[in-house]
C-alpha positions in Angstrom: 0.0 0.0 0.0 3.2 2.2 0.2 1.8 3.7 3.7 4.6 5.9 5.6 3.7 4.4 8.9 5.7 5.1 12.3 6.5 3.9 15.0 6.2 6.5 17.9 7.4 3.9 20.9 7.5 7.0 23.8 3.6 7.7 22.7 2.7 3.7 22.6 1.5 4.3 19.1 1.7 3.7 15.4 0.9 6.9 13.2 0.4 7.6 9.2 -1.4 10.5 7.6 -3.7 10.3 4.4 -4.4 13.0 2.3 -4.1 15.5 5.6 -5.8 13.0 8.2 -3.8 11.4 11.0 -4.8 7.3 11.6 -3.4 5.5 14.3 -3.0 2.7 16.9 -2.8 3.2 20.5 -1.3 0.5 22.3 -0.1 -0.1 25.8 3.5 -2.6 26.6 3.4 -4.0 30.1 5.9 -7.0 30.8 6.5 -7.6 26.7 2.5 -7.6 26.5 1.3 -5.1 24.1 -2.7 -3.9 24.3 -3.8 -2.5 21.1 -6.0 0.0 22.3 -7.6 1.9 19.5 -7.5 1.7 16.2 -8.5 4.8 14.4 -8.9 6.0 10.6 -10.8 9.1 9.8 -14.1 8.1 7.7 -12.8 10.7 5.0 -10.1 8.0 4.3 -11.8 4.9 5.5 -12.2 2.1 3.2 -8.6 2.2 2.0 -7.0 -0.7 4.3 -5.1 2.0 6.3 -6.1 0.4 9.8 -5.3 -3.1 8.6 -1.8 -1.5 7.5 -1.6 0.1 10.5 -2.5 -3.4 12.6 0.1 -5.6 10.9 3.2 -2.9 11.0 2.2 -3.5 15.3 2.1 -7.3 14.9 5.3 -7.2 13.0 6.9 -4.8 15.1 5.7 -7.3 18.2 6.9 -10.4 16.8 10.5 -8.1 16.2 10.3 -7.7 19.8 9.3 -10.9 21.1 6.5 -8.8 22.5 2.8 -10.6 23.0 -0.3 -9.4 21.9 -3.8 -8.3 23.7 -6.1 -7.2 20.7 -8.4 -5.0 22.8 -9.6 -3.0 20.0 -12.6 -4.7 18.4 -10.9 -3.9 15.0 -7.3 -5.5 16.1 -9.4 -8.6 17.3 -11.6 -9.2 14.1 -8.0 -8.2 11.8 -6.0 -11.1 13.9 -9.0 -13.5 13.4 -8.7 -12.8 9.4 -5.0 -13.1 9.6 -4.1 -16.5 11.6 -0.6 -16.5 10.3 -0.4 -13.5 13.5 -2.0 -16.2 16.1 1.4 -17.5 17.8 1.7 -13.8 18.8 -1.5 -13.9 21.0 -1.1 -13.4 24.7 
């Protein structure tokens, strides 16, 4: 998708902006846990895969990290359902 996602690790969360409007994913890290929080993408850019983009750059960044994964967010639970290749990452 060529998305110019960060990683902002003092914030606990993973940022882009499309066409003006900030997305992200709040996450909380407790003990190599991570607790995706939120998921948000403006509905001006919605439908676009952003916050599936922005979902996998987290569970890649986890499995970098040996960190485990607490998909809070309704959107970061359905995403790792869809995507079981993510599943040994579950806390």
């Amino acid at each position: 998708m060529g998305l110019d996602i960060r990683h902002l690790a003092a914030a606990h969360r993973f940022e882009t902006t499309v066409d003006g409007f900030v997305c992200e994913l709040d996450y909380h890290l407790d003990g190599g846990v991570m607790t995706i929080t939120h998921t948000g993408v403006p509905e001006q850019v919605g439908g676009r895969g952003i916050a599936g983009e922005l979902v996998r750059i987290a569970l890649e960044t986890a499995r970098r990290e040996a960190w485990k994964i607490v998909p809070a967010c309704s959107y970061a639970q359905v995403w790792m359902q869809r995507h079981p290749e993510f599943d040994d990452l579950r806390a």
